[in-house]
C-alpha positions as CSV (number, residue, x, y, z in Angstrom):
1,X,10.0,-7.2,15.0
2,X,6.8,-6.2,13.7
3,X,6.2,-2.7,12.0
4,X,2.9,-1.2,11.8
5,X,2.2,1.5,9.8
6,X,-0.8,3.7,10.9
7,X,-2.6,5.2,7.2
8,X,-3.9,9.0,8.1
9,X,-5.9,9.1,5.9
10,X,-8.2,6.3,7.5
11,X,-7.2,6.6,11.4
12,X,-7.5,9.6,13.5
13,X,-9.8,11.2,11.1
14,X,-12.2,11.5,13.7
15,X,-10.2,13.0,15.4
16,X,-8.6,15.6,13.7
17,X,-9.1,17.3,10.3
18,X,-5.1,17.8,10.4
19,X,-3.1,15.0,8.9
20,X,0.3,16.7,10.5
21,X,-1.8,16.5,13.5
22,X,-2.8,12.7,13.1
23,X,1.3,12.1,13.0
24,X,1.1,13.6,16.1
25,X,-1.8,11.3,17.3
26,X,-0.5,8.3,15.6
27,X,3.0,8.8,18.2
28,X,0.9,9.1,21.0
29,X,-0.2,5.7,20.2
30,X,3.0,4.2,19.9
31,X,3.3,4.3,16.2
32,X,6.6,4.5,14.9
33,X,5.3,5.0,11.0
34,X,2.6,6.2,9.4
35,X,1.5,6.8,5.7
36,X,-1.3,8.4,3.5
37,X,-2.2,8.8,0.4
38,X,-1.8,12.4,-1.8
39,X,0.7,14.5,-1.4
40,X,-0.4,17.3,-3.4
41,X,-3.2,17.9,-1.7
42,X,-1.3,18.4,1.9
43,X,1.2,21.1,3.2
44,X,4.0,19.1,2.7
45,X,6.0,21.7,5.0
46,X,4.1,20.6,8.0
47,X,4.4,17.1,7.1
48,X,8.1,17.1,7.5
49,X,8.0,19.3,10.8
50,X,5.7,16.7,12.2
51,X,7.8,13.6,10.9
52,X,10.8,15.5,12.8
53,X,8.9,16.7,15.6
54,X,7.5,13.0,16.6
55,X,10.9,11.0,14.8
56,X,7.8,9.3,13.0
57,X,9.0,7.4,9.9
58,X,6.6,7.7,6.7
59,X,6.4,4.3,5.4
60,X,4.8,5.1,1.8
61,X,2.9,7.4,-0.3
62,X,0.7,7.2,-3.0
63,X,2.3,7.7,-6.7
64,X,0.4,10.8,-8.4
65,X,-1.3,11.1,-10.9
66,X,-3.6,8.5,-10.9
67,X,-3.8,7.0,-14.4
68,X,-5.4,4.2,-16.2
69,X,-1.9,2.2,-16.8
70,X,-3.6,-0.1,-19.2
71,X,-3.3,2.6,-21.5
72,X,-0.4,3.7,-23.2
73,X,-1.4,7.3,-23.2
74,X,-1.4,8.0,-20.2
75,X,2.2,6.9,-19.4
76,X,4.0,10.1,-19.9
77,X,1.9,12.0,-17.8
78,X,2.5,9.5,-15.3
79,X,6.1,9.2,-15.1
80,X,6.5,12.6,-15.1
81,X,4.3,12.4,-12.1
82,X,6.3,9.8,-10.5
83,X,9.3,12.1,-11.4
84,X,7.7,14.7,-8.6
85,X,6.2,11.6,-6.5
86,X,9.7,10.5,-6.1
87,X,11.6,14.0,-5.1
88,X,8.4,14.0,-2.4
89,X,9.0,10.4,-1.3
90,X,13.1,11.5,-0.9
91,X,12.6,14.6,0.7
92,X,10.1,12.5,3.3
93,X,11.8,9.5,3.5
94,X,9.6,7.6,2.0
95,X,10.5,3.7,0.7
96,X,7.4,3.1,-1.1
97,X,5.4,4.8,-4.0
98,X,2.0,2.7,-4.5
99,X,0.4,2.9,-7.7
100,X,-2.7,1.1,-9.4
101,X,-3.4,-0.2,-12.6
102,X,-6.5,1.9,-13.3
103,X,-9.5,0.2,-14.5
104,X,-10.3,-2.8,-16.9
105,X,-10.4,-1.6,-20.9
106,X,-13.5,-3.3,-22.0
107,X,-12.7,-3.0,-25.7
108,X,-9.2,-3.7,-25.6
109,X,-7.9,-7.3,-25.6
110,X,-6.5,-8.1,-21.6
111,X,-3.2,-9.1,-23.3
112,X,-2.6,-5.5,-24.6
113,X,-3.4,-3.6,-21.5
114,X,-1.1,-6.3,-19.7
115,X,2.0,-5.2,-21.9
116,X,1.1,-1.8,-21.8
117,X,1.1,-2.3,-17.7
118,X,4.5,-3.9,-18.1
119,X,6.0,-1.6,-20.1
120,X,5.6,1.5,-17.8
121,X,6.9,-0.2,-15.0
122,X,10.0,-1.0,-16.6
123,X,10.1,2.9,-17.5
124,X,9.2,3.4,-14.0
125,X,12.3,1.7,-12.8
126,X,14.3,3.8,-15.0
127,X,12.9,6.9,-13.2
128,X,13.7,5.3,-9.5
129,X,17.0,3.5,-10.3
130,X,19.4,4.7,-7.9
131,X,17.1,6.7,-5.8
132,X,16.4,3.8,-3.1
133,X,12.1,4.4,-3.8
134,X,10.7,1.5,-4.9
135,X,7.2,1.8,-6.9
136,X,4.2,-1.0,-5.4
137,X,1.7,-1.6,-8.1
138,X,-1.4,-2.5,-5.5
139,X,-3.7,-5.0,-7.0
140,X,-7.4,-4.8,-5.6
141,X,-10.6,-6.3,-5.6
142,X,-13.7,-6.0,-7.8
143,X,-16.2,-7.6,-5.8
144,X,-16.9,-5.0,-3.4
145,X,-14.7,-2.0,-3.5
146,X,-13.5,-1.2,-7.2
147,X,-16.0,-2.3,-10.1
148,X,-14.5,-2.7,-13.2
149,X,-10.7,-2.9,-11.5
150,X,-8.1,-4.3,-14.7
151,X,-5.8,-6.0,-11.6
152,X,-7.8,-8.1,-9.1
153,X,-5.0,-11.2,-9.4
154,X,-2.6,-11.2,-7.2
155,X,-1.2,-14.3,-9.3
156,X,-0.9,-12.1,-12.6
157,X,0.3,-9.0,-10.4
158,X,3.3,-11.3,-9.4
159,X,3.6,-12.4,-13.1
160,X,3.6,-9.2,-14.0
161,X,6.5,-8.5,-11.2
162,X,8.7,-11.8,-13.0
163,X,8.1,-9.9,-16.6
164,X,9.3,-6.6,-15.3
165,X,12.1,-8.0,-13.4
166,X,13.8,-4.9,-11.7
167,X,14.4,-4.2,-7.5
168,X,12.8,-0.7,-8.1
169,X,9.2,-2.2,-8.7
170,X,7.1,-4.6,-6.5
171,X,3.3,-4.8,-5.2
172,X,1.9,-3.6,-2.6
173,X,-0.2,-6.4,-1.2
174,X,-3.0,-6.1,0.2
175,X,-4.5,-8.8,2.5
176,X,-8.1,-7.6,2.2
177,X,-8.3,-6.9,-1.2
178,X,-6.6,-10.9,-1.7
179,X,-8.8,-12.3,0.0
180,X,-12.0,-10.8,-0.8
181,X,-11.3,-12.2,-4.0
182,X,-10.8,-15.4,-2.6
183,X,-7.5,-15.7,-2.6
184,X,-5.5,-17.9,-0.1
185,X,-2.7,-15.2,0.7
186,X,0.1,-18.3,1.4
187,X,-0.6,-20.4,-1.3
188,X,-1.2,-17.6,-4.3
189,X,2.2,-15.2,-3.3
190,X,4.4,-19.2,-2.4
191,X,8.1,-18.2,-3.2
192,X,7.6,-14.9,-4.4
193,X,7.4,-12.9,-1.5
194,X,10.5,-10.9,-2.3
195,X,8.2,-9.0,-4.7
196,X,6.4,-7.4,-1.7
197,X,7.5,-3.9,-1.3
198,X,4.4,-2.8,1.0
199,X,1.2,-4.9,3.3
200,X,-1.8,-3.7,4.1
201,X,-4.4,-5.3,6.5
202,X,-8.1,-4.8,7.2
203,X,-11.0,-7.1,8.0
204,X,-14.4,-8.3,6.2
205,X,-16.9,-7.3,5.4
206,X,-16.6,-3.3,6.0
207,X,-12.8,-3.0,5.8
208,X,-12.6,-2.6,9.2
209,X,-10.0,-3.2,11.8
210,X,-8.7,-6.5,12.2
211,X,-10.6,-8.5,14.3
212,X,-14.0,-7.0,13.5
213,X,-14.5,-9.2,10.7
214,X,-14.5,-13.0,9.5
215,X,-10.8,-12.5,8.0
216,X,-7.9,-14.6,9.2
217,X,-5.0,-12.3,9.0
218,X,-3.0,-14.2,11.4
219,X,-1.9,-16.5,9.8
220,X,-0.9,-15.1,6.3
221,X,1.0,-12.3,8.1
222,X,2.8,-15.0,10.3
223,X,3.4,-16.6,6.9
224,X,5.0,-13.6,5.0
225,X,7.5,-12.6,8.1
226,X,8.6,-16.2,7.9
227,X,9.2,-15.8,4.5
228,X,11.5,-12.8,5.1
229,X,9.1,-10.0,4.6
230,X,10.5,-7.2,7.0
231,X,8.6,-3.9,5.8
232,X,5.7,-2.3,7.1
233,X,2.4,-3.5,7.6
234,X,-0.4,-0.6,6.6
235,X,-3.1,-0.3,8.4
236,X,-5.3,0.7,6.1
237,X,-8.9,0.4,7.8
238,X,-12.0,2.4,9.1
239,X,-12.7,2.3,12.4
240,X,-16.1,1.2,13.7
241,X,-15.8,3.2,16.6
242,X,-12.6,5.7,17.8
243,X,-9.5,5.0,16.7
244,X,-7.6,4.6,20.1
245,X,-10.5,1.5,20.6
246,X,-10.0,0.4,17.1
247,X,-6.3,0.5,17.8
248,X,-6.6,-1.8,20.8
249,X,-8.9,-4.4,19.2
250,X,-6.3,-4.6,16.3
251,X,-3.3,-5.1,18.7
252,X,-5.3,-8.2,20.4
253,X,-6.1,-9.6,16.9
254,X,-2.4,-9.7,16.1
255,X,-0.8,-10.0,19.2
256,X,1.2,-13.2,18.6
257,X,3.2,-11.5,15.9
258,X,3.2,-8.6,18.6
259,X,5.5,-10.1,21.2
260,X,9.5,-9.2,21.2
């Protein structure tokens, strides 16, 4: 069966200025999952009261800090960061820390910033071995949305996956950022789909909700449940208009995967 994943911090926003409240407003709307991004900038106590309140699960979180991977400076910081991210992601039953690679090192040779990636993933794994969190590095693209982005290849991402080689550490795919770089999701992830620890979805142009755009979403996400993806698919999308609308036009664009 299909699992959406409503992201808070992109629906109901309208509507409330409370993310424990949009939990609430994401179980009204038959949501059985939600996620967001920071957690240190949220009351963490109402969190949890409105994951047990609703029985809404929380499919992922984002790993803090934010840090420019490519660089090997920054990787202490960070994993003591994902040290914290983790005990959050535990106490809220969170699978899925999502990270980024930070931007491109213009004066540093690709090669170098692509070890340096490697190698704090592999000490990533160290810090969630045994923990049942796994860490989704989140490849994006640079056309529209993140100038100067280091990982727009999903193809490298998934190379980068093979190098690392451990269960704690995946990607979190996402389907617009793919295929605004004009990616063909099928053909570029082939028979690595186990490295998927997270989807998201939107539409293009405006990262909108599916349906409003030119995107065929269908199909890939057909494609990867085949393949024996069974996690949550994020939706991670503005809404043109209300969310309970937006909600409804995404349902009819995905309906065939909706069905029982």
């Amino acid at each position: 069966m299909t699992k959406l994943s409503a992201c808070i911090e992109m629906l109901f926003k309208a509507e409330s200025s409370d993310p424990a409240q949009r939990i609430h407003l994401a179980k009204a709307e038959g949501f059985e999952a939600v996620e967001f991004w920071l957690w240190s900038n949220k009351d963490l106590d109402a969190i949890e009261r409105a994951l047990d309140q609703t029985g809404v699960k929380l499919a992922g979180i984002v790993a803090e800090p934010f840090a420019k991977l490519t660089n090997p400076k920054t990787h202490d910081d960070f994993l003591r960061g994902l040290e914290q991210s983790r005990d959050v992601a535990l106490r809220l039953g969170a699978p899925v820390l999502i990270c980024q690679s930070g931007n491109n090192r213009l004066l540093v040779d690709r090669q170098r910033q692509r070890d340096a990636l490697t190698l704090v993933l592999q000490r990533a794994a160290d810090v969630l071995a045994g923990s049942g969190v796994k860490l989704g590095l989140e490849p994006l693209n640079d056309r529209v949305d993140h100038p100067l982005y280091f990982l727009t290849s999903t193809s490298e991402a998934l190379d980068i996956m093979d190098a690392v080689d451990r269960p704690e550490i995946g990607i979190t795919y996402d389907l617009y950022h793919s295929m605004v770089m004009g990616e063909d999701p099928v053909s570029v992830i082939g028979n690595r789909g186990r490295r998927i620890v997270h989807l998201h979805i939107a539409d293009h142009p405006g990262r909108n909700q599916p349906g409003s755009g030119q995107l065929d979403l269908l199909t890939p996400l057909t494609a990867l449940i085949a393949g024996g993806y069974t996690g949550y698919i994020g939706l991670e999308f503005r809404p043109t208009s209300d969310t309970k609308t937006a909600l409804a036009e995404t349902r009819a664009a995905l309906a065939p995967l909706m069905a029982p």
